[in-house]
C-alpha positions as CSV (number, residue, x, y, z in Angstrom):
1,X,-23.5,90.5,46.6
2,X,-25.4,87.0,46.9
3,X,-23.3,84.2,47.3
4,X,-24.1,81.8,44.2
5,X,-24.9,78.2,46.1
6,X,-23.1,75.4,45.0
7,X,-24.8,72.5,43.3
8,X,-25.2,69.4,45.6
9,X,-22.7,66.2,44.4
10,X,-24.5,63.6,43.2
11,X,-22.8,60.4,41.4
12,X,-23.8,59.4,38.0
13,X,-23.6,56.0,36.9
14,X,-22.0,56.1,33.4
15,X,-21.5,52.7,31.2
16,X,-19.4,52.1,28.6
17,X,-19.1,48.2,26.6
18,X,-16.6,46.0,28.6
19,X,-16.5,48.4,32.2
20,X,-16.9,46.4,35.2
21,X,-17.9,48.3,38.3
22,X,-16.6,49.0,41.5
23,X,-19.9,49.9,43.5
24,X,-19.8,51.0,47.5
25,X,-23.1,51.3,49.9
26,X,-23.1,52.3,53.4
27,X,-25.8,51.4,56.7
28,X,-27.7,54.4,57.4
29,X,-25.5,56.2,59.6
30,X,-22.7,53.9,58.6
31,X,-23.8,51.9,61.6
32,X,-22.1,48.2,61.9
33,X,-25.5,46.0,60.9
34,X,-24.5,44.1,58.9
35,X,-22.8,42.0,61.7
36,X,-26.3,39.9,61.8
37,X,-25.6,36.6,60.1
38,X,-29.1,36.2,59.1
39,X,-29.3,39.6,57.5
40,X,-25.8,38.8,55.9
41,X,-27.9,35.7,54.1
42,X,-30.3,37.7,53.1
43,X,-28.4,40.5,51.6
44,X,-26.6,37.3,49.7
45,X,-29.8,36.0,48.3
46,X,-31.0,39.6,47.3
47,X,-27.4,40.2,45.5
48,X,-28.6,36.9,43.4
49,X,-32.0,38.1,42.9
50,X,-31.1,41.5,41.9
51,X,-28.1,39.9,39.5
52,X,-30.3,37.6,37.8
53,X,-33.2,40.0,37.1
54,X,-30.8,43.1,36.4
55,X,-28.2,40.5,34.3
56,X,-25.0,41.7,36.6
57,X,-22.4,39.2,37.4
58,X,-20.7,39.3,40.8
59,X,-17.1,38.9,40.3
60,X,-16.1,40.0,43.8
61,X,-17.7,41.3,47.0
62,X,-17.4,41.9,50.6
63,X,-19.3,42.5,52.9
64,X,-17.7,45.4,56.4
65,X,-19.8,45.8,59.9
66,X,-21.0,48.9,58.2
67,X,-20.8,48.7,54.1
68,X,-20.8,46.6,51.1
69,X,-18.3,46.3,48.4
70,X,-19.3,44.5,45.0
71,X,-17.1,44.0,41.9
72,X,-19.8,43.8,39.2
73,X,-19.6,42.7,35.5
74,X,-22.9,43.7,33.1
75,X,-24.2,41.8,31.0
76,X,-26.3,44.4,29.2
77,X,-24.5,46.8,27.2
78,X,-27.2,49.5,29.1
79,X,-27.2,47.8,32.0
80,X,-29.7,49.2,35.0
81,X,-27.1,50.4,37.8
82,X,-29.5,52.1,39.7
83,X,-32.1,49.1,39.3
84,X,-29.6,46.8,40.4
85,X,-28.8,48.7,43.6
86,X,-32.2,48.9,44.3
87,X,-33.1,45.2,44.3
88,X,-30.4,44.6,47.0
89,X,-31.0,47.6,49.4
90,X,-34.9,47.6,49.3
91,X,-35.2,43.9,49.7
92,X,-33.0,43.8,52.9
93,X,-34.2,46.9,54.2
94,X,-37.5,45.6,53.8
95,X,-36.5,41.9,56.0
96,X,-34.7,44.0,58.6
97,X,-37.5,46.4,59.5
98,X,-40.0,43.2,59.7
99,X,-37.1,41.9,62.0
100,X,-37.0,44.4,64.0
101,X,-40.6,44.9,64.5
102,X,-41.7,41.4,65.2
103,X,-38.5,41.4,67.9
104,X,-39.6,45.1,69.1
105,X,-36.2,46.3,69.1
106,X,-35.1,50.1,70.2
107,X,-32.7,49.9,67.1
108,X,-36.1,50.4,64.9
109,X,-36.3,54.2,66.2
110,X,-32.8,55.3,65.4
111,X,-33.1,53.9,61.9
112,X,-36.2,55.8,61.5
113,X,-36.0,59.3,60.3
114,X,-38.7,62.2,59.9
115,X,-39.3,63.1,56.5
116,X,-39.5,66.7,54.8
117,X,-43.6,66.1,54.6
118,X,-43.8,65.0,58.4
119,X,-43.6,61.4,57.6
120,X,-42.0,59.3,58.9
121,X,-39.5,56.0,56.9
122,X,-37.5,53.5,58.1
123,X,-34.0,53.9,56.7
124,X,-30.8,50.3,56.4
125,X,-29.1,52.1,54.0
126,X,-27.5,55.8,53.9
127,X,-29.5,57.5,51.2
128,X,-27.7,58.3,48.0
129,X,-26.3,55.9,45.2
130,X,-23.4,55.3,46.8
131,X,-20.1,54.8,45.2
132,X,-19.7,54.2,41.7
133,X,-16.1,53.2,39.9
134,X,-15.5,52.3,36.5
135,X,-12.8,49.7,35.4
136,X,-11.4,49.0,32.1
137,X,-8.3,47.1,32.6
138,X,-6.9,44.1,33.9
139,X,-4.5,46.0,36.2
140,X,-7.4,48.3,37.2
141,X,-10.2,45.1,38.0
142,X,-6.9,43.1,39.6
143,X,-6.0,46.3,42.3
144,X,-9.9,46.3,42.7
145,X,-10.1,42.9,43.5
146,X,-7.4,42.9,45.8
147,X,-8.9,46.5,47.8
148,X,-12.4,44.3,48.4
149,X,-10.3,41.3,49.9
150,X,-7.9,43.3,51.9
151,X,-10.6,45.3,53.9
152,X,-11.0,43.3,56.8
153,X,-7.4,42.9,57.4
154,X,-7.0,46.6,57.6
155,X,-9.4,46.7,60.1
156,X,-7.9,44.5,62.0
157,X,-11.2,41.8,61.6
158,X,-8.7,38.9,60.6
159,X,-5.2,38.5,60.3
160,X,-5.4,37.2,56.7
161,X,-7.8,37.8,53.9
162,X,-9.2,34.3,53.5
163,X,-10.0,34.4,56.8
164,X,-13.0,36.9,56.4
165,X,-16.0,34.3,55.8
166,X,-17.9,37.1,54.1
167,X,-16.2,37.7,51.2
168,X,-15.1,36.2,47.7
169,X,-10.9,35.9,49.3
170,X,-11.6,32.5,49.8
171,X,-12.6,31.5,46.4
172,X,-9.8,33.6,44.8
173,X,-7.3,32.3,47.0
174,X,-8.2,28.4,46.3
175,X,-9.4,28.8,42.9
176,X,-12.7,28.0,43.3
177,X,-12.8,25.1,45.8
178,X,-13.1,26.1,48.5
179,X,-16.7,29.1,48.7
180,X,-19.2,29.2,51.9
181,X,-22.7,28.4,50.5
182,X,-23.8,31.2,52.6
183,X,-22.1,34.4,50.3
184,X,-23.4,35.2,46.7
185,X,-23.0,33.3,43.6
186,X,-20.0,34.4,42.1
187,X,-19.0,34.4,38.2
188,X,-16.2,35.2,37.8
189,X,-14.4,36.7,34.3
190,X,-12.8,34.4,32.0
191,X,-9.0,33.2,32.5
192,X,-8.2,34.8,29.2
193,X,-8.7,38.0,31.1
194,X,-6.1,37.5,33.3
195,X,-2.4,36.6,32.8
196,X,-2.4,35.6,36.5
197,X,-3.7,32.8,37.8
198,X,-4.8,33.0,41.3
199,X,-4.5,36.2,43.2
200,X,-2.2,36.0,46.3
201,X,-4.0,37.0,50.0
């Protein structure tokens, strides 16, 4: 009897009026790259780009060695998930293979890979849509919030969470006055969404 193959997992970005979204994308091979301060810039300025164009506000982030977490808040009520993805990834990936041309780097061969028609494509990101998770409530978006902040702590980067300069802890943690011009433009939701005031790091 012929074993019946499974159907491959793919995530499907799903939207419903009011949903926020907890989206994850990994370095091709989850390799640490993004521990290059200049491509850490850049992936902030594409984050704006791709938010302005795509209408997404960011209402936390942060960005590991190896991955990126955003806390996103559509403004569209069919808002373009995969377009906004898109904007960030192919913009950086596009800086970092120029990079590491111009500076002939051995690190432009193992983020190359052979494609099914012989090809060959330079690869930042690990192919796929990532990770995708939908939040409707304040306890949900709060837990959230606190995950993205609390990442570099568990990996032993920093002892406390505002101490990570690439994420949105900071801001959270002073309420709002203290943010390094360097990370993304946050927006974050209205204080009538909250019956908290500043989340504790």
């Amino acid at each position: 009897m012929k074993r019946r193959t499974r159907p491959r997992k793919t995530i499907q970005h799903f939207h419903d009026p009011g949903d926020l979204h907890e989206l994850t994308f990994s370095c091709q091979d989850r390799r640490p790259l993004l521990t290059n301060d200049a491509w850490r810039m850049a992936l902030a300025q594409f984050i704006d780009v791709s938010g302005e164009q795509f209408r997404f506000d960011l209402i936390a982030f942060v960005f590991m060695p190896e991955h990126v977490h955003l806390l996103v808040n559509p403004r569209e009520e069919e808002p373009d998930i995969p377009g906004y993805l898109a904007g960030i990834k192919q913009r950086l990936a596009t800086v970092a293979e120029a990079d590491l041309q111009a500076h002939r780097s051995p690190l432009l061969a193992r983020l190359t890979v052979r494609m099914p028609d012989g090809t060959d494509r330079f690869r930042y990101w690990l192919q796929g849509p990532g990770y995708d998770r939908n939040l409707r409530t304040q306890t949900a978006v709060r837990a959230s919030i606190d995950y993205i902040h609390t990442n570099p702590v568990k990996r032993g980067l920093v002892r406390k969470n505002r101490q990570w300069n690439w994420s949105s802890a900071r801001f959270y943690e002073t309420d709002g006055q203290e943010y390094d011009p360097r990370c993304p433009r946050l927006q974050p939701l209205p204080a009538e969404f909250w019956d908290w005031h500043i989340l504790q790091g």
